[in-house]
LUMMIKE-34472 format. One record per residue: x, y, z of N, C-alpha, C, O in turn; residue number from 0. Coordinates in steps of 0.2 Angstrom, whole numbers, plus 5000, padded with zeros to 4 digits. Layout:
BEGIN
ATOM neast nnorth  nup caeast canorth caup ceast cnorth  cup oeast onorth  oup fidren
ATOM     X      Y    Z      X       Y    Z     X      Y    Z     X      Y    Z    NUM
...
//
This chain:
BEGIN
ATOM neast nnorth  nup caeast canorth caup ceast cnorth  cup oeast onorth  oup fidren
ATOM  5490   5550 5212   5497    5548 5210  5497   5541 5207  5501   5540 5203      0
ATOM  5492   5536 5209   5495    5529 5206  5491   5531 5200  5494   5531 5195      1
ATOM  5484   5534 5200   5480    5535 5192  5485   5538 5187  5485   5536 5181      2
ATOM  5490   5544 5189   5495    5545 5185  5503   5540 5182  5506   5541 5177      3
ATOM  5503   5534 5187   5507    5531 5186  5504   5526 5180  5507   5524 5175      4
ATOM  5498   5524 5182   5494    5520 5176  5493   5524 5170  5493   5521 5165      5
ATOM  5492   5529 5170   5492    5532 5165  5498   5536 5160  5498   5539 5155      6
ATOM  5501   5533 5165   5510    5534 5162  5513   5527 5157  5518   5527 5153      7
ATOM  5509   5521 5161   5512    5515 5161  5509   5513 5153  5513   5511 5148      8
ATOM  5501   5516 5153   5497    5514 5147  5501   5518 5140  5503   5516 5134      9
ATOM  5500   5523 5142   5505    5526 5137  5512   5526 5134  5514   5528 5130     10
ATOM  5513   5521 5139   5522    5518 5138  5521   5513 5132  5525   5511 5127     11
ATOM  5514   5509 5134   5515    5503 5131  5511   5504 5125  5512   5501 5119     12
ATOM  5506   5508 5126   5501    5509 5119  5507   5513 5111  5511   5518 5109     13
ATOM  5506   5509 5109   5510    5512 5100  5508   5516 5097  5502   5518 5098     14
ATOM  5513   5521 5093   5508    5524 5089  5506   5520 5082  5508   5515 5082     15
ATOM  5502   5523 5075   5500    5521 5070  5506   5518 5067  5507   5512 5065     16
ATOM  5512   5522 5067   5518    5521 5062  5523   5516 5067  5529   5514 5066     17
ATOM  5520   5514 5070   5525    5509 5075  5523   5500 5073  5526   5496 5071     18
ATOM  5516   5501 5072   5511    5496 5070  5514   5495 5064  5516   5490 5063     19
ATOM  5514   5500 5059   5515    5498 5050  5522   5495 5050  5524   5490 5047     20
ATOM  5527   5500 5055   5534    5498 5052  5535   5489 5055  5539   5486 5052     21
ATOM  5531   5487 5063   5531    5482 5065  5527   5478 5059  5531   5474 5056     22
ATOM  5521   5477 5055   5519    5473 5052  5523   5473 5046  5522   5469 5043     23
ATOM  5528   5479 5043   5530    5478 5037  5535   5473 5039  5534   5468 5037     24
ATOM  5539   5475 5044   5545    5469 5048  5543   5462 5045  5546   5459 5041     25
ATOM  5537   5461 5049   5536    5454 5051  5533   5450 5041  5533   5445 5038     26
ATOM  5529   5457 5038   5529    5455 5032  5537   5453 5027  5536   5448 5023     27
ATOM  5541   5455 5028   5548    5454 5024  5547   5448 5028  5544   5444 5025     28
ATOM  5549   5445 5034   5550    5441 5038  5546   5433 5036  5549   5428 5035     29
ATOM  5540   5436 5035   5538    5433 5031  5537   5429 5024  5534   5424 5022     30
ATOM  5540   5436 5019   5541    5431 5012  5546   5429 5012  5547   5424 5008     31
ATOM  5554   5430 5016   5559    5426 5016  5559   5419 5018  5563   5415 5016     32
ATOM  5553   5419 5025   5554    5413 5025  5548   5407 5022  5548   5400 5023     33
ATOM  5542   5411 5018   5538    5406 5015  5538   5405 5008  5536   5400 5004     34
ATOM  5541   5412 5007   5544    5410 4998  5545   5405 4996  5541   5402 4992     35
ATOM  5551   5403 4998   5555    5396 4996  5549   5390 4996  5547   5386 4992     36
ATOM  5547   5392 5003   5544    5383 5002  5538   5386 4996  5536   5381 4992     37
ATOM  5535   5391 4995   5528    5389 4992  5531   5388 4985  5528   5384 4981     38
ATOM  5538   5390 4983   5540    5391 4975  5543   5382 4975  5542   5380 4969     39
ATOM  5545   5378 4980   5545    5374 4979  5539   5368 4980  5540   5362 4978     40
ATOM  5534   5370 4984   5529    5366 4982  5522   5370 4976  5516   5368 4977     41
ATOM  5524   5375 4971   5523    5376 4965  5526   5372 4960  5523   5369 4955     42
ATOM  5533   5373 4961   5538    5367 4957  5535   5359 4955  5534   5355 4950     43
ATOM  5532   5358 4963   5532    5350 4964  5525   5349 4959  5526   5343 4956     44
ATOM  5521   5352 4956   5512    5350 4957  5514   5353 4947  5510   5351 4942     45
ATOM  5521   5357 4946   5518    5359 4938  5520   5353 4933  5524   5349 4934     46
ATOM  5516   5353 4928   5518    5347 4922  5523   5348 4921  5527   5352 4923     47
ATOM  5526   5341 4915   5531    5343 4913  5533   5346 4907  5539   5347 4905     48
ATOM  5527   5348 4903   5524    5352 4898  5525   5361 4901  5524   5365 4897     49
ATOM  5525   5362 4909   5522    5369 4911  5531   5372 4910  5535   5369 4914     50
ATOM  5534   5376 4908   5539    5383 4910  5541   5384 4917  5537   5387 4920     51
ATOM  5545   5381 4919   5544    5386 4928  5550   5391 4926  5551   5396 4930     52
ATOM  5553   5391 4922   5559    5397 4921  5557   5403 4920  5561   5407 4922     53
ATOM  5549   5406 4917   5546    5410 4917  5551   5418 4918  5555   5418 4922     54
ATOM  5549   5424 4915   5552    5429 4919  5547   5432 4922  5549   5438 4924     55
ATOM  5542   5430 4923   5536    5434 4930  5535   5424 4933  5532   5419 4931     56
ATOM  5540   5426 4938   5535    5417 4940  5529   5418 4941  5525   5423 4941     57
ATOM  5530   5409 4941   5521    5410 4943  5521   5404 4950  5525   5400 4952     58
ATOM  5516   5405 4954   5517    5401 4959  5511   5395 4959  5511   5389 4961     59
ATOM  5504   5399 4955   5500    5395 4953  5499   5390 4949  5495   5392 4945     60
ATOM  5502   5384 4947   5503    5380 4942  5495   5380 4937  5489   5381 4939     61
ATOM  5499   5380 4931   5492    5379 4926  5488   5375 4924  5482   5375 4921     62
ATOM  5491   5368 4926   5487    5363 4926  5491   5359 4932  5496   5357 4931     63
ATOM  5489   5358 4936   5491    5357 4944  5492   5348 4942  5490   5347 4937     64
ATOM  5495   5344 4946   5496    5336 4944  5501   5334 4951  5505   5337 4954     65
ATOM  5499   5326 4950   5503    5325 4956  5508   5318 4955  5511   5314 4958     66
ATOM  5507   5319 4947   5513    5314 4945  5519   5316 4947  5522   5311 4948     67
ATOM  5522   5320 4948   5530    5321 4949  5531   5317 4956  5536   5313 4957     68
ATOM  5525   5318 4961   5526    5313 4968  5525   5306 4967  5527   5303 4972     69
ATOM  5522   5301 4961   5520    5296 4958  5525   5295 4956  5529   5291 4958     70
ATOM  5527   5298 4950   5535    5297 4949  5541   5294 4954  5543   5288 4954     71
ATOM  5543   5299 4956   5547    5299 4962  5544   5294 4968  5548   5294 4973     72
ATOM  5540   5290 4969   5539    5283 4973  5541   5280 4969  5545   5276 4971     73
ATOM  5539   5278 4963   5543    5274 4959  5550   5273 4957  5553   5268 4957     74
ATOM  5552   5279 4957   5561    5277 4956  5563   5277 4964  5568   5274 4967     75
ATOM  5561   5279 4966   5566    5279 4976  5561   5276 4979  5555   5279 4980     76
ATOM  5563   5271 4981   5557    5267 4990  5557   5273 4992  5562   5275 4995     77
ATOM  5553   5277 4993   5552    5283 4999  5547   5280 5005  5545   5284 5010     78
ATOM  5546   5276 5005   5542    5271 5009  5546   5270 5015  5547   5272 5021     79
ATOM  5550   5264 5010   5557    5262 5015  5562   5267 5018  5563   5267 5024     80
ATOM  5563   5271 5015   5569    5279 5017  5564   5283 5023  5566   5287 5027     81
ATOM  5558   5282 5022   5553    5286 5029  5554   5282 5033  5555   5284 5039     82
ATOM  5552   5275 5031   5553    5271 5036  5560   5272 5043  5559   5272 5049     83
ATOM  5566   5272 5040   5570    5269 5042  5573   5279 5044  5577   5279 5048     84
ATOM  5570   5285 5043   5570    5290 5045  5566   5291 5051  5569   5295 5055     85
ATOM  5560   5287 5054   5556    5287 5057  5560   5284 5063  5562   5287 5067     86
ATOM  5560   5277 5061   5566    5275 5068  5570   5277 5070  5572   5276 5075     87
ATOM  5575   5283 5065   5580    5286 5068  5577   5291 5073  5578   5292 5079     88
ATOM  5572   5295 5070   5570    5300 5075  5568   5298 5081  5570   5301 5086     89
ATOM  5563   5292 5081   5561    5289 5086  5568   5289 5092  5569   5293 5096     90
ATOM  5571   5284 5093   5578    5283 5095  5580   5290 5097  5581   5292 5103     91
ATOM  5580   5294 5093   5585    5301 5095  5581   5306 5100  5583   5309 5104     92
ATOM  5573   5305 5098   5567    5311 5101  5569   5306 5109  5571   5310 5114     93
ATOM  5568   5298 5110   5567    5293 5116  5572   5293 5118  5571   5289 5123     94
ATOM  5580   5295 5117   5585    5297 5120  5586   5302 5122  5590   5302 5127     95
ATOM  5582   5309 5121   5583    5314 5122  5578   5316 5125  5577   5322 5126     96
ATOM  5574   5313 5127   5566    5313 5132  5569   5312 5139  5568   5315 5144     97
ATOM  5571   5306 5138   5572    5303 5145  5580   5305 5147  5580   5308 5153     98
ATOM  5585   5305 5143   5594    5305 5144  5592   5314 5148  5593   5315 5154     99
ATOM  5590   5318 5143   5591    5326 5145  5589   5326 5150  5593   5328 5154    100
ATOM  5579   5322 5153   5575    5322 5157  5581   5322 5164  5583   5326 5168    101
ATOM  5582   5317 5163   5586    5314 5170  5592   5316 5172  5594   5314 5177    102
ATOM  5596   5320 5166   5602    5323 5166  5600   5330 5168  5603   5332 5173    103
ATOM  5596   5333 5166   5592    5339 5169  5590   5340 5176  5590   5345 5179    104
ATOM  5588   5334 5178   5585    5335 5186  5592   5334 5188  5595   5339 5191    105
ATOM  5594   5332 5188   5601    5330 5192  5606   5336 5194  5609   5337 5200    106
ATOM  5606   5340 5188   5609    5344 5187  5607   5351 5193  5611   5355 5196    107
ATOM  5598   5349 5193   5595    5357 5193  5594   5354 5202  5595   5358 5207    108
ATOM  5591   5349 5202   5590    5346 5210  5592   5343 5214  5589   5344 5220    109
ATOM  5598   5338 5213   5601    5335 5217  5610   5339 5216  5614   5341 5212    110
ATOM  5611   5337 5224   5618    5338 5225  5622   5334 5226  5621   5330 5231    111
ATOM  5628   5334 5222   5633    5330 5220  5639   5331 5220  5639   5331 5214    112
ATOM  5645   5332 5222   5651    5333 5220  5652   5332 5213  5648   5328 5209    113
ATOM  5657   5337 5210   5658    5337 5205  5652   5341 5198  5652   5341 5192    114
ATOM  5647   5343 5203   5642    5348 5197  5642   5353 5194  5639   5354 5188    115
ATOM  5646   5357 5196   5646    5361 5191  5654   5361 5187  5656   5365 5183    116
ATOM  5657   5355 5189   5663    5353 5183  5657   5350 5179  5656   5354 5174    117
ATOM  5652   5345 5179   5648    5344 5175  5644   5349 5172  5644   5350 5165    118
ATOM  5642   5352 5175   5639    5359 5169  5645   5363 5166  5643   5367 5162    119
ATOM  5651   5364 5167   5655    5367 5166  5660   5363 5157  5663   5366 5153    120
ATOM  5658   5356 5160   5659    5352 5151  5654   5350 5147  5655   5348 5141    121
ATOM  5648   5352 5150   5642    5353 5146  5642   5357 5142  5640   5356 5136    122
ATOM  5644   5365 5143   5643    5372 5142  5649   5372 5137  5650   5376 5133    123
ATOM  5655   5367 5139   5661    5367 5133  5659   5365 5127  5662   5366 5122    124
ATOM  5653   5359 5127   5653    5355 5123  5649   5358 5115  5649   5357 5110    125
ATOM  5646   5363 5119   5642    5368 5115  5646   5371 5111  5644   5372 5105    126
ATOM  5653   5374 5113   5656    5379 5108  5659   5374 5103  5660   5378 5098    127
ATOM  5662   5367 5102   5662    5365 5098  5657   5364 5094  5651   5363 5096    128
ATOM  5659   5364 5086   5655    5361 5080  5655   5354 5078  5660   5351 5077    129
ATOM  5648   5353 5077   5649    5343 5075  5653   5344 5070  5656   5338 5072    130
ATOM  5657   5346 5066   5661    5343 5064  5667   5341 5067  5669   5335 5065    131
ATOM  5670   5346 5072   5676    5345 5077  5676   5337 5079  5681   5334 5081    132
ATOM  5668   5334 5079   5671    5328 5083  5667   5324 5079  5664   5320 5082    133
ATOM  5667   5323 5072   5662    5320 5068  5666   5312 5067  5663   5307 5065    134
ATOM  5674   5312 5069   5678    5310 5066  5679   5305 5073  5678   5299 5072    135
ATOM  5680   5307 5081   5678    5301 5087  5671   5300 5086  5670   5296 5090    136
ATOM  5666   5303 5083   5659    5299 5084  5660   5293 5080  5658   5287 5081    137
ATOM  5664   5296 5073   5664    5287 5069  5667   5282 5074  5665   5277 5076    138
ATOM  5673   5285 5074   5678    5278 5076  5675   5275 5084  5677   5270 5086    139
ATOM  5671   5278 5088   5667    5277 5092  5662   5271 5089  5664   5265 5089    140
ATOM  5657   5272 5087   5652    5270 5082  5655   5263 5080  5652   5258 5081    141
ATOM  5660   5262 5077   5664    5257 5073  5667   5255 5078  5671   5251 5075    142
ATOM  5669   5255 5084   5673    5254 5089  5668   5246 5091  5669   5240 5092    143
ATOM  5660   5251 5092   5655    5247 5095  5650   5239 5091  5646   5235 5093    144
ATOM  5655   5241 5084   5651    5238 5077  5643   5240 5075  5639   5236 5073    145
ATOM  5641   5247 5076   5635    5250 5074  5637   5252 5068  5632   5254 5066    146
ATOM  5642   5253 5063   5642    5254 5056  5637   5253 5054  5633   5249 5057    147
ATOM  5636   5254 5047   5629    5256 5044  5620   5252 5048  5617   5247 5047    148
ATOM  5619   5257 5052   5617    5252 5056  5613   5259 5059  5616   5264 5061    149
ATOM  5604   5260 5058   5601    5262 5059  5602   5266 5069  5601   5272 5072    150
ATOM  5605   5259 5072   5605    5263 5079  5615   5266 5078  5617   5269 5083    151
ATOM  5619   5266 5074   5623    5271 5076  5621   5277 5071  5624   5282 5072    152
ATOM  5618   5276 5069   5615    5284 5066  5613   5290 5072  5614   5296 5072    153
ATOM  5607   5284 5077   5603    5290 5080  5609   5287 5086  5606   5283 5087    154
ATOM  5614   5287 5089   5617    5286 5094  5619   5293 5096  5616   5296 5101    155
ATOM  5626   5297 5091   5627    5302 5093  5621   5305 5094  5622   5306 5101    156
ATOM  5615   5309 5093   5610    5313 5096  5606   5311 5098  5601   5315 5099    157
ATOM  5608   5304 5102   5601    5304 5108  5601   5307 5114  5596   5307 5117    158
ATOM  5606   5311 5115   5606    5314 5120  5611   5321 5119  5617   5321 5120    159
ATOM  5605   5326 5117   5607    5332 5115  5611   5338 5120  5606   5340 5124    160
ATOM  5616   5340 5122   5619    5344 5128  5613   5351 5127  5611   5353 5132    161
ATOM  5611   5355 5122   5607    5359 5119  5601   5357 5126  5600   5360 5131    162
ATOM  5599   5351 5124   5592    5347 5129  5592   5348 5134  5589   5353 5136    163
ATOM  5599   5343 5138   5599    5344 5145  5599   5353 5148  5598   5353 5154    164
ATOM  5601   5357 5145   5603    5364 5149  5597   5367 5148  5595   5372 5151    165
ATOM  5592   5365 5144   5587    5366 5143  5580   5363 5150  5577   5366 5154    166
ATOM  5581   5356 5149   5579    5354 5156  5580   5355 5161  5576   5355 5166    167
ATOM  5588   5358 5163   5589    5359 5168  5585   5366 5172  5583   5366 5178    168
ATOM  5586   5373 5165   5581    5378 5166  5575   5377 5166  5573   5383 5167    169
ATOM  5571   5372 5166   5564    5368 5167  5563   5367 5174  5558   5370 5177    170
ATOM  5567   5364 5175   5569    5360 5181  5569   5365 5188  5566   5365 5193    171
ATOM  5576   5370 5185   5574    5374 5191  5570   5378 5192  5569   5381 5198    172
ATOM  5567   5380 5187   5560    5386 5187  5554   5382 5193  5549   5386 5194    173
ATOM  5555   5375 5197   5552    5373 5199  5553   5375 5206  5558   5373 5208    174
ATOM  5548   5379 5210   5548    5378 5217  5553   5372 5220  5553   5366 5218    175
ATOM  5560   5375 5226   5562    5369 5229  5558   5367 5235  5560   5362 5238    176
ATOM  5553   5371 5237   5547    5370 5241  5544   5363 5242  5543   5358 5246    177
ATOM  5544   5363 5234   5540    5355 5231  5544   5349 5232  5542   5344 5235    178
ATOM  5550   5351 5230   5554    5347 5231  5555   5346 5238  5552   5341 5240    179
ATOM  5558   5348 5242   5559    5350 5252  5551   5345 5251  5553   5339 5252    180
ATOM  5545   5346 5250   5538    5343 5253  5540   5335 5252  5543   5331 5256    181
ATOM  5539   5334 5247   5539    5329 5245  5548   5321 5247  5549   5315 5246    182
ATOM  5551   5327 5249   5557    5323 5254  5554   5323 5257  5551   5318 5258    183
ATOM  5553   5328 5260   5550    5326 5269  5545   5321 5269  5544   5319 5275    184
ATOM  5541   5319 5266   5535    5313 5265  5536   5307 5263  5533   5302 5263    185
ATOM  5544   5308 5261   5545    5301 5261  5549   5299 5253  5554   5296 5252    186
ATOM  5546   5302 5250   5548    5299 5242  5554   5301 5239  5557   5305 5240    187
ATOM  5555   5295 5235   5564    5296 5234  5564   5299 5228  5559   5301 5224    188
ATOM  5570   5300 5226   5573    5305 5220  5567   5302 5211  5565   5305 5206    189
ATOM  5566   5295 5212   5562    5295 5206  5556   5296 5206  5554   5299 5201    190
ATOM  5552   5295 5213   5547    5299 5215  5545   5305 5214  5539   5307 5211    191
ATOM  5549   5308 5215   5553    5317 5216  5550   5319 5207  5545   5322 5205    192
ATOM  5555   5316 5204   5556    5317 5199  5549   5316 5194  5547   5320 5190    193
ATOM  5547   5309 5196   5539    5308 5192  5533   5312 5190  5530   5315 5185    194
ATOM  5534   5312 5200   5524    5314 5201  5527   5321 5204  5522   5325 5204    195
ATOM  5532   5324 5207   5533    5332 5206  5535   5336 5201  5533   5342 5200    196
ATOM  5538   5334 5198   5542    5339 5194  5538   5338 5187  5533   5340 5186    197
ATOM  5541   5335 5184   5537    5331 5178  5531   5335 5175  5531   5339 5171    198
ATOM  5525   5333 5180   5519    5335 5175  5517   5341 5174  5512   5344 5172    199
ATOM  5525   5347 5177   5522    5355 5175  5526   5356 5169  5526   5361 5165    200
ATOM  5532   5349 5167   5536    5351 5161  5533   5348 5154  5538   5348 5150    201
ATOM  5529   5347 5152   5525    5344 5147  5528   5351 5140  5532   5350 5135    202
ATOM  5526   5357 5142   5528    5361 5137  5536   5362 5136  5538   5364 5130    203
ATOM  5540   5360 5140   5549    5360 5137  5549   5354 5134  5553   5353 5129    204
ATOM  5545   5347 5137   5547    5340 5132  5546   5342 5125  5549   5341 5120    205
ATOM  5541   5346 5126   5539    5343 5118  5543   5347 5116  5546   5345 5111    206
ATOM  5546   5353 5116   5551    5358 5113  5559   5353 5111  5562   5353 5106    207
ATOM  5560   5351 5116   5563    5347 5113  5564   5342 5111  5569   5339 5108    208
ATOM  5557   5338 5110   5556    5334 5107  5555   5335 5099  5556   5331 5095    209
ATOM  5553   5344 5097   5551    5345 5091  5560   5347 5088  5562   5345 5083    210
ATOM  5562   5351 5091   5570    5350 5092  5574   5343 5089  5577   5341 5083    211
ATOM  5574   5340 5094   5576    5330 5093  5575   5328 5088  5579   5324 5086    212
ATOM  5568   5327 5083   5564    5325 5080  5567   5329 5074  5569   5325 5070    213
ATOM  5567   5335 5073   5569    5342 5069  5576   5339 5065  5576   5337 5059    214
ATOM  5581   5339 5070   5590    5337 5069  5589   5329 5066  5591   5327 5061    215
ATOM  5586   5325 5070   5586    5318 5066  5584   5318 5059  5587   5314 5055    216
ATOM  5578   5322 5058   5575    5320 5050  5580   5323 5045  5580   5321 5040    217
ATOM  5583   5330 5048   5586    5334 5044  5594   5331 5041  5597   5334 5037    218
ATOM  5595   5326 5046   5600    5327 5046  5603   5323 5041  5599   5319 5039    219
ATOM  5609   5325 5039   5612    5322 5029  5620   5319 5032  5621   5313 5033    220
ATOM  5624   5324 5033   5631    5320 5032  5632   5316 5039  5637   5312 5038    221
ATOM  5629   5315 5045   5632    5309 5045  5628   5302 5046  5630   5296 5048    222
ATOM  5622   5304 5043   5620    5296 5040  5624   5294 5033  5626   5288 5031    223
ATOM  5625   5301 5030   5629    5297 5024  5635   5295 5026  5638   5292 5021    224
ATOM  5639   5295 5033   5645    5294 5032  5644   5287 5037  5650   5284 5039    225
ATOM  5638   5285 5040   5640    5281 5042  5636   5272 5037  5638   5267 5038    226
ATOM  5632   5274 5034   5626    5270 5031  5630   5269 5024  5634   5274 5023    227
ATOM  5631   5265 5021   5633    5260 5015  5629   5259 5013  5629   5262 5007    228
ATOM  5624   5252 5015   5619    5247 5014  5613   5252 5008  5608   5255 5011    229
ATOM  5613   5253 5003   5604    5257 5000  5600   5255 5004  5599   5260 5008    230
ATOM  5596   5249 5007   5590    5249 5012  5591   5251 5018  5587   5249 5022    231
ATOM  5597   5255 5021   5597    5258 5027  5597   5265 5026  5598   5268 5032    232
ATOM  5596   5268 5022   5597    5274 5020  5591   5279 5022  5585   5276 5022    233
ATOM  5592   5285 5025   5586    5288 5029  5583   5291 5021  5584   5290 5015    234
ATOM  5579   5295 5024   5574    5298 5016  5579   5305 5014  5579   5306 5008    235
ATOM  5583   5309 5018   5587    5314 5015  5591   5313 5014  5595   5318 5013    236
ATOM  5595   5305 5014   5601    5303 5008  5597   5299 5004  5601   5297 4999    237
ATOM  5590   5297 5004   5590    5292 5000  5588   5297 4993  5590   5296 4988    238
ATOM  5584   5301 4995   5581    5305 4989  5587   5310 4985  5586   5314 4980    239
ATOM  5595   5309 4988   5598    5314 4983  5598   5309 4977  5597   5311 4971    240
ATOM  5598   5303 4978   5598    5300 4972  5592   5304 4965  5591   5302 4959    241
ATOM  5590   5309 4967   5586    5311 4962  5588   5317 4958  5586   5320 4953    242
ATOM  5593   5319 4964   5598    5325 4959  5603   5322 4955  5605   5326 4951    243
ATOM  5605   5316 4954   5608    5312 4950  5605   5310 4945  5608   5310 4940    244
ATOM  5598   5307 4944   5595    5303 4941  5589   5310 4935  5589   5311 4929    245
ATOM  5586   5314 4940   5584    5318 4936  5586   5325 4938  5582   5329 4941    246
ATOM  5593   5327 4935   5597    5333 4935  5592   5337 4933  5591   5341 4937    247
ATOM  5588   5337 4928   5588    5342 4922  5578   5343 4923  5575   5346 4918    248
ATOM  5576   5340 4928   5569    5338 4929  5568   5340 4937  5567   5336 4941    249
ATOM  5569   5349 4938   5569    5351 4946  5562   5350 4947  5562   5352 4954    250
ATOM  5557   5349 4946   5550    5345 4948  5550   5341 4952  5548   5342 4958    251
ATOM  5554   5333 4949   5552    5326 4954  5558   5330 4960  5558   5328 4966    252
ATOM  5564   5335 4958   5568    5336 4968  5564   5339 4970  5564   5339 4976    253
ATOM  5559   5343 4967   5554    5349 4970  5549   5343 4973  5549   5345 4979    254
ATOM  5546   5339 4972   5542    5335 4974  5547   5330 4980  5544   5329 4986    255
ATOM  5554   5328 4980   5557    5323 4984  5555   5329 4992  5551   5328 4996    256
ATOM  5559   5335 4991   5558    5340 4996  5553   5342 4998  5554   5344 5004    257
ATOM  5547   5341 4996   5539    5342 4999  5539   5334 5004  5537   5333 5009    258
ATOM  5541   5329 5000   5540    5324 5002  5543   5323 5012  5541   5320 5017    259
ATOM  5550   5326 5010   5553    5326 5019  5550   5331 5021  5552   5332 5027    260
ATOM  5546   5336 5019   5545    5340 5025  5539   5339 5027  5538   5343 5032    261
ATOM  5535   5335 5025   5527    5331 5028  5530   5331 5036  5531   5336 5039    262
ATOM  5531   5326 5038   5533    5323 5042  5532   5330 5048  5529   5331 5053    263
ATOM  5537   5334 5045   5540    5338 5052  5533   5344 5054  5530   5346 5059    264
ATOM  5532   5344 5045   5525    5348 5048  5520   5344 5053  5516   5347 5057    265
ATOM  5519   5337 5052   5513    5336 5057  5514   5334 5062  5510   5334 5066    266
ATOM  5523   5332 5064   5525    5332 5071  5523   5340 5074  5519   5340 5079    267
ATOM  5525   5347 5070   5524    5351 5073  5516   5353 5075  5515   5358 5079    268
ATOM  5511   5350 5071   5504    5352 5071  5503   5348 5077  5499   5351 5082    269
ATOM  5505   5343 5078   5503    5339 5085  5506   5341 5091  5504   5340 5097    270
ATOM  5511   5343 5092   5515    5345 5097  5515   5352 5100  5517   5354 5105    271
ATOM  5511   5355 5092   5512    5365 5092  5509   5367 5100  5512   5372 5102    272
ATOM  5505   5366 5103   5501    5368 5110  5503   5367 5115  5500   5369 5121    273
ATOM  5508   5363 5115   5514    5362 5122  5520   5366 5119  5524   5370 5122    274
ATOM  5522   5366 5111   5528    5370 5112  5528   5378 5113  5533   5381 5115    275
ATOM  5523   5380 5113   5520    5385 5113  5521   5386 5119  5523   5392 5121    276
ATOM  5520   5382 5124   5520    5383 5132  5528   5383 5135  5531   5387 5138    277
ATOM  5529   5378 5132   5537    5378 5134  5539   5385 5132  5541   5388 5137    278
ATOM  5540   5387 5126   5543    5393 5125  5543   5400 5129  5548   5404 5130    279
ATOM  5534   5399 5132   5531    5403 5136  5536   5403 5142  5541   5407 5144    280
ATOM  5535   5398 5145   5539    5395 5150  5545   5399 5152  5547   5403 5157    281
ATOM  5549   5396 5145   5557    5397 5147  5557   5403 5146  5562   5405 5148    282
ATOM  5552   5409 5143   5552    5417 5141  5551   5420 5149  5555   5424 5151    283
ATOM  5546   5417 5153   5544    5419 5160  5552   5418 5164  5555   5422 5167    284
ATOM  5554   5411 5164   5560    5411 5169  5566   5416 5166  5571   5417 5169    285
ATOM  5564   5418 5162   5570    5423 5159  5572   5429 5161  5577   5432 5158    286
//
């Protein structure tokens, strides 16, 4: 009997040939939608300004391959200075939402308090609106505090993402209350609790949301542009539209500015990729 149940179960799970094709065709369409773009745009970046990209058979392989368009483009835009001042916003928003979520997550998942799940209950509101709905109290907040054009009211609104905490919270509780119940009993208090129990099995949801927090900062456009004035405060994706301005008519050096911000995300994600990996697992398993 159970030799038949295993032998029911394998063949539930085993595919046939046309299961396989039509799954790898899936994942192939999946995949030139989402690598197309970028490879045609870092094709764009590297051709002369002598090479055709209008072509009626593209081509992805440039014919004389060059890295003047990116030489260029540091030349007319500080892209130094604009990474710079994108770095620090992320930094702020990733170290707001590391620690704000962390601690708003335990609270939420482990400690009892009057009034919790009204808190989870305006958290889970706050979701259904759109940044726009409230784009308009985050300024007059902002300028309330005198952070206008000012690198920390940029990252203020998202230092601390409600997406984050509900996420930590599901973190938090996938933890045995066992551990938690032990570690009361022995004596240790809620920061303790928090540190050296809980803590070092969530390494793989920080970095998820860290790659998340990091993601939303760098990408983010209109409300840097609506709170920053000053040109030397400007992050790297308002500072480089100045290049659809300057060279309209030369989508190379924008093909080359767009390679240039997306450096960054990719090698946060190369360093982070084996905890997000985990985290993801993680939150799949409690599901």
């Amino acid at each position: 009997m159970a030799r038949e149940k295993r032998r029911r179960a394998y063949a539930f799970h085993r595919m046939s040939v046309g299961e396989v094709v039509v799954r790898y065709a899936l994942l192939a369409v999946v995949l030139v939608i989402t690598i197309l773009p970028f490879l045609w745009q870092l094709s764009t970046s590297l051709k002369g300004i002598d090479e055709n990209i209008y072509t009626a058979t593209p081509r992805f392989i440039p014919e004389d391959p060059t890295f003047a368009n990116y030489t260029t483009v540091a030349e007319v835009v500080p892209v130094v200075d604009y990474a710079m001042n994108s770095i620090i916003v992320a930094v702020l928003v990733v170290g707001g939402n590391v620690i704000g979520a962390t601690m708003a997550g335990y609270a939420l998942a482990k400690l009892r308090f009057r009034g919790s799940r009204l808190v989870m209950g305006a958290l889970l509101a706050t979701l259904i609106l759109p940044g726009e709905a409230t784009i308009i109290a985050q300024y007059v907040t902002v300028r309330s505090l005198g952070l206008t054009d000012t690198l920390l009211g940029v990252a203020l609104p998202g230092m601390i993402g409600m997406i984050n905490v509900l996420l930590m919270r599901a973190a938090f509780t996938a933890i045995p209350d066992e551990l938690e119940m032990a570690a009361k009993v022995d004596g240790a208090n809620a920061w303790q609790r928090l540190i050296h129990v809980n803590l070092p099995g969530l390494r793989g949801m920080l970095s998820v949301i860290s790659i998340f927090a990091f993601i939303g900062a760098w990408d983010d456009f209109l409300w840097p542009l609506i709170v920053l004035t000053d040109p030397e405060n400007l992050t790297l994706t308002v500072g480089l539209q100045y290049l659809s301005g300057t060279f309209t008519n030369n989508p190379r050096l924008i093909a080359a500015g767009t390679m240039i911000s997306f450096v960054p995300i990719v090698i946060v994600f190369a360093v982070l990729q084996r905890y997000f990996f985990r985290g993801v697992e993680e939150g799949a398993i409690k599901g």
